[in-house]
N, C-alpha and C positions, 0 to 999 in steps of 0.2 A: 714708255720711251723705247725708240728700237735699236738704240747703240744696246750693245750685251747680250741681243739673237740677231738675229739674219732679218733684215729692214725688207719693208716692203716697198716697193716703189712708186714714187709718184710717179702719174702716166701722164703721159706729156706728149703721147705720139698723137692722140686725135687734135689737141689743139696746141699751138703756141704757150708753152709754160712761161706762166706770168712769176715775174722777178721783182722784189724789191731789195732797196740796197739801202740797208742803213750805217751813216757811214762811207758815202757814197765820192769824196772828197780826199779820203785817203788814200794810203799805198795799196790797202787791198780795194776798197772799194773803185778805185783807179784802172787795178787791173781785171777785176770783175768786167769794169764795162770795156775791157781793152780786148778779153774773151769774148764777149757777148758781140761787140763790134764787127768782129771775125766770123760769128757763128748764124749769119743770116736775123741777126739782132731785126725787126720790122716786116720780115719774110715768115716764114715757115716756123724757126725756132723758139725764140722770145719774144714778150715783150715785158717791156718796164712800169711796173705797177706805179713804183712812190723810190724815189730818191732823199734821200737826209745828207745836211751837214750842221756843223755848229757853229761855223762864223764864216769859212771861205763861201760868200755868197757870190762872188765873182763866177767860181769853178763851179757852183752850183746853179747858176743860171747856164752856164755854157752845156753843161752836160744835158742838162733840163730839154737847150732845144735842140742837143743832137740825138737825145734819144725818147724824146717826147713823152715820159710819165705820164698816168693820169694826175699825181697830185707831186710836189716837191715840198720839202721841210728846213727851214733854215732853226736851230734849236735856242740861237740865240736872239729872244723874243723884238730887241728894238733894230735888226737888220730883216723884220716884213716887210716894210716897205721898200727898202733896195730890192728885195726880191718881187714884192711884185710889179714892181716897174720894169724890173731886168726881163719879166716873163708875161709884162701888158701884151696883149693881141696873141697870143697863141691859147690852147686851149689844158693846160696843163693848168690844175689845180693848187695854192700855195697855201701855206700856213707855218706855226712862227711857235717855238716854245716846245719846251719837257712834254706836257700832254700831247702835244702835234705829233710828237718822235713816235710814243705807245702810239698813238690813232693811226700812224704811218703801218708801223706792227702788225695791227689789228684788220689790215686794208686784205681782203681776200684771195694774193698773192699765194700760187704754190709753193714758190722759193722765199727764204728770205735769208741774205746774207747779213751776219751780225758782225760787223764790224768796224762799229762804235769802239773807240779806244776807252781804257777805263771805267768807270764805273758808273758814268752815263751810262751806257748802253745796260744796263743792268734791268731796266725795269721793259725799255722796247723789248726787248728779246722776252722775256719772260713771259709778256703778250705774248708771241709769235709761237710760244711754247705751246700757253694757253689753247690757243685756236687747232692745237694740231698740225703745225707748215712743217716742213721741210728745212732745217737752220742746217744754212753753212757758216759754224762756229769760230768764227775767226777774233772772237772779243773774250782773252785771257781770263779778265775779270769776271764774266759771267760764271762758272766753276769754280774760280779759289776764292771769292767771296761768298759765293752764291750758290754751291755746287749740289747741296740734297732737295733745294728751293725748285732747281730750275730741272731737274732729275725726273724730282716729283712730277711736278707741273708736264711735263712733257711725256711722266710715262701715265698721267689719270687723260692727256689728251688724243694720246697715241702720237707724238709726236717724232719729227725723225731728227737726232744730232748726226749732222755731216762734221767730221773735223775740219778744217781750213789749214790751221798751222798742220806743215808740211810733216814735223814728226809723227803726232797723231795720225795724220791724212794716210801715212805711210803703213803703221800700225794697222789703221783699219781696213786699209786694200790687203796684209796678207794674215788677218787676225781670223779663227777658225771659230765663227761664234754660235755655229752651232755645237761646236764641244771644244769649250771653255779651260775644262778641267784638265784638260790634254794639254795646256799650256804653264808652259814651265816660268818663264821669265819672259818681262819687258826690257830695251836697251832705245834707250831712246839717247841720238845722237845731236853732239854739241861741235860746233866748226870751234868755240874756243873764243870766240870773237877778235877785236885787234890786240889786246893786252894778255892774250895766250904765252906768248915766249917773254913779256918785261916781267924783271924784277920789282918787289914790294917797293923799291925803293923809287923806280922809278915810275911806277903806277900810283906815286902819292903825289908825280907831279903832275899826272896825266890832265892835260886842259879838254874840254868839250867837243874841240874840233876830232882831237884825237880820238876820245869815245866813239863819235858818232861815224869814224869811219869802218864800217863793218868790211870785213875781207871780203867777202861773199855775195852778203844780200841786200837790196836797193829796200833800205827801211824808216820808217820815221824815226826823227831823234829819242822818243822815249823808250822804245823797244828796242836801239839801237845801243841807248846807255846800258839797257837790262843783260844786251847780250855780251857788251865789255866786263859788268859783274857776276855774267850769268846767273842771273837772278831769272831772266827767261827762261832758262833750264829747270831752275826749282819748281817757278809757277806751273812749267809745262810738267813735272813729275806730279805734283797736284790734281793738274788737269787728267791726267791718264787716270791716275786712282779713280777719278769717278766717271770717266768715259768708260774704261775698261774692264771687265770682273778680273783685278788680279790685285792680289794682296801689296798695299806699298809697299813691306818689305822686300817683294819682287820685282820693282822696277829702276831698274840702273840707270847709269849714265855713261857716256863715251865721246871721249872732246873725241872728231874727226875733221880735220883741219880742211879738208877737201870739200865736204856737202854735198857728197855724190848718196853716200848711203846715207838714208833719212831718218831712220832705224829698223829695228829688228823684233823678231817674236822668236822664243827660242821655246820649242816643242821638250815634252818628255824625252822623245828619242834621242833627243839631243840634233836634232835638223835648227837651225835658225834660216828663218826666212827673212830678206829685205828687200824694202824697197827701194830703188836707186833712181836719180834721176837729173839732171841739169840741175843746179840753186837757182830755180826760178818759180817765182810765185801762182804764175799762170796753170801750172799744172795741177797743183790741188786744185785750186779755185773752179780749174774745166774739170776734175774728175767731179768736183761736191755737186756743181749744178748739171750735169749730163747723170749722175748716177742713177740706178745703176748701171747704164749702159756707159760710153766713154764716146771723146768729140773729138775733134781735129782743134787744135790750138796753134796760134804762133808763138807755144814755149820753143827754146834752145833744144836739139835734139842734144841727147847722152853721146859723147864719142872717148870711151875707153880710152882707144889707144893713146889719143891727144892727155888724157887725165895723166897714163901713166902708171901709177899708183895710188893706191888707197891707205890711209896711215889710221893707227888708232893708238888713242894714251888716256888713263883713268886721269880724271880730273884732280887736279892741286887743291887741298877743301881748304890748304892754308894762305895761299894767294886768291881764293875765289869760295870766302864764306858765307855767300848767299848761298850756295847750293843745301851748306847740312842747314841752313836757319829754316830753308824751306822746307824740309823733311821734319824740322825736330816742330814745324807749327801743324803738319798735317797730322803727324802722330798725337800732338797736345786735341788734334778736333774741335769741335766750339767753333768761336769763333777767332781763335788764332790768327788762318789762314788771311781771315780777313783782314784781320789790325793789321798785319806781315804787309799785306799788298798796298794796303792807304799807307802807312809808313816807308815804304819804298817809293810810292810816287811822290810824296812830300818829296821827300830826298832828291829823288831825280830831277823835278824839276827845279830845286834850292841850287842843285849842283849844274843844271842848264843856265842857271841865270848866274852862276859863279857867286854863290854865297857858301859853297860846302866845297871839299876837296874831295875827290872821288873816292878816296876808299874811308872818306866818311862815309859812303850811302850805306856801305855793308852793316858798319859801326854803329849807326843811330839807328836802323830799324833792327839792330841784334838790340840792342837796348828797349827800344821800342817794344817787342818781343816779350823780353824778359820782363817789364813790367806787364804787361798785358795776361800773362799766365801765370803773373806772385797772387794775382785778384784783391792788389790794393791800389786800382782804380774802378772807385765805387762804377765810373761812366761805362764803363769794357763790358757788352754784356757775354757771358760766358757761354753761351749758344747760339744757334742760327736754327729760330724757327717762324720766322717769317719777315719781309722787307723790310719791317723795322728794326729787325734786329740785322740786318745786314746794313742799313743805314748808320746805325748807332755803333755798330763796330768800325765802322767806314772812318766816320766822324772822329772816334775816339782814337783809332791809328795817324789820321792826319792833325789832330789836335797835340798827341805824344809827341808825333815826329815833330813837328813843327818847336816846340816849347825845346825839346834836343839841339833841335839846329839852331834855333836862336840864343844857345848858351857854348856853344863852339867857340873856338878862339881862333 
């Protein structure tokens, strides 16, 4: 793997770097092809290998024939035929189901953005690892379920992790990886989401619409709810532990309400460097697939003055205790991490559909947790060493969570 030295880069200047987008339906995948659009996408630059989605078959044929794949993937196996009706007479390839998503992976693309939400995208990517691509890592799940599996895999193939989410992304643009050791601390920064400044009291009544409105950044609902628990923030201290050689006890947190600075590396000398930039998704997305060189995007340009100021405040761990749940499951190892993240998306989406009050979600996967690491559930298995053991902790965190939330009152 070449996150943790200095990556070597895919060459891309003789011919058009081939892209696939798994994932392709989403807010990142959305804006992936919003960058590629812009960037001589059927000219000189790109072209698009294989597109995935898992049920919006509509937005997957439209894209299909704006940017002509050689193959498209719908993942929810009885909407093939809407697609390939949607995609009769043109010459883009189609196919339907879980194995289709790997084969999509597997398609000889030098890019491949993984961002499949959840723990779908768990077994595509781990393909793409396989083969040696290029992953612009934008699927959470891959690393806190799966984080030494996909490590592996990507460092026996040479493979290269690009971060996507923008703290990481920030991390790795000013991280010194050829001396490592020289590095003192990670600070990886939190906007705070919408329930930053409410009371406990008032964040017990918090309804869906409220969560899902993020101050900042244009996100789906589920990683939208994570950012009102900041539970984002955990998963993402997770992620860094195994993107970056620095000890978890050396990677912070810092609500900044602004989402100007992305986060920071803070040197022995005590120099921290960061990196700033607009709260717009497009900008990692164009640094992952141009690297290592850099493109011309239609992100928002940075304008200081208009910002003002920049604010910073250590996070509330008692209005917002996802963050230590996800520290104390990365410390525990195994497969903690995993139960932790299948039991939050139980939650989150119990509490999408208004079966759970939100600061249940923190509540049943702190429970969830705590049985998961007593190891008096025979099902829980206590390590991750290989896809079935990330299956089986997967399972056993949405089986906990689920049996919690159905016993709430």
């Amino acid at each position: 793997m070449t996150v943790g030295a200095r990556p070597v880069a895919v060459d891309g200047a003789a011919a058009p770097r081939r892209v696939t987008i798994l994932g392709s339906t989403g807010s990142v995948g959305r804006n992936t092809l919003d960058v590629l659009s812009t960037s001589a996408v059927g000219g000189a630059a790109f072209e698009v290998e294989a597109l995935t989605a898992y049920s919006n078959v509509e937005l997957l044929i439209a894209q299909a024939k704006a940017f002509r794949p050689r193959l498209a993937v719908i993942g929810e196996p009885g909407l093939y035929g809407a697609l390939a009706d949607g995609l009769s007479g043109t010459d883009v390839a189609v196919a339907a189901g879980p194995d289709a998503l790997v084969e999509a992976a597997e398609r000889p693309a030098d890019f491949v953005m993984a961002a499949i939400v959840g723990a779908a995208g768990l077994k595509p990517t781990l393909a793409a690892a396989a083969r040696g691509a290029a992953i612009g890592l934008a699927n959470k799940e891959c690393l806190v379920c799966a984080g030494p599996l996909l490590t592996d895999a990507a460092g026996r193939a040479g493979a290269t992790l690009l971060p996507v989410d923008s703290e990481h992304n920030a991390i790795f643009q000013v991280f010194d990886f050829d001396r490592p050791d020289r590095v003192r601390r990670l600070i990886l920064t939190a906007s705070g989401g919408p329930f930053r400044e409410w009371s406990l009291e008032r964040m017990a009544t918090a309804t869906r619409a409220e969560a899902v409105a993020h101050p900042n950044w244009s996100m789906g609902d589920k990683i939208s709810v994570d950012s009102a628990t900041m539970m984002n923030k955990g998963l993402e201290l997770i992620e860094a532990a195994y993107l970056f050689p620095v000890a978890p006890e050396n990677i912070d947190v810092l609500v900044h309400p602004q989402s100007v600075v992305h986060s920071l590396v803070e040197y022995v000398d005590g120099s921290v460097l960061a990196q700033l930039g607009a709260p717009d998704m497009r900008t990692p997305i164009s640094y992952a697939l141009a690297w290592p060189d850099r493109m011309e995007t239609p992100s928002d340009r940075l304008d200081l003055a208009a910002v003002a100021q920049l604010t910073f405040e250590r996070p509330d761990d008692s209005r917002f205790p996802a963050l230590g749940l996800a520290r104390r499951a990365l410390e525990a190892g195994g497969a903690a991490t995993a139960v932790l993240n299948a039991a939050n998306e139980a939650c989150v989406a119990a509490f999408l559909a208004n079966r759970m009050k939100f600061l249940d979600i923190a509540a049943v996967s702190e429970q969830v947790l705590n049985l998961a690491l007593s190891g008096k559930d025979p099902d829980t298995p206590k390590t991750i060493a290989s896809m079935e053991d990330v299956l089986a902790a997967d399972a056993a965190g949405r089986r906990l969570g689920e049996a919690a939330i159905s016993s709430l009152k």
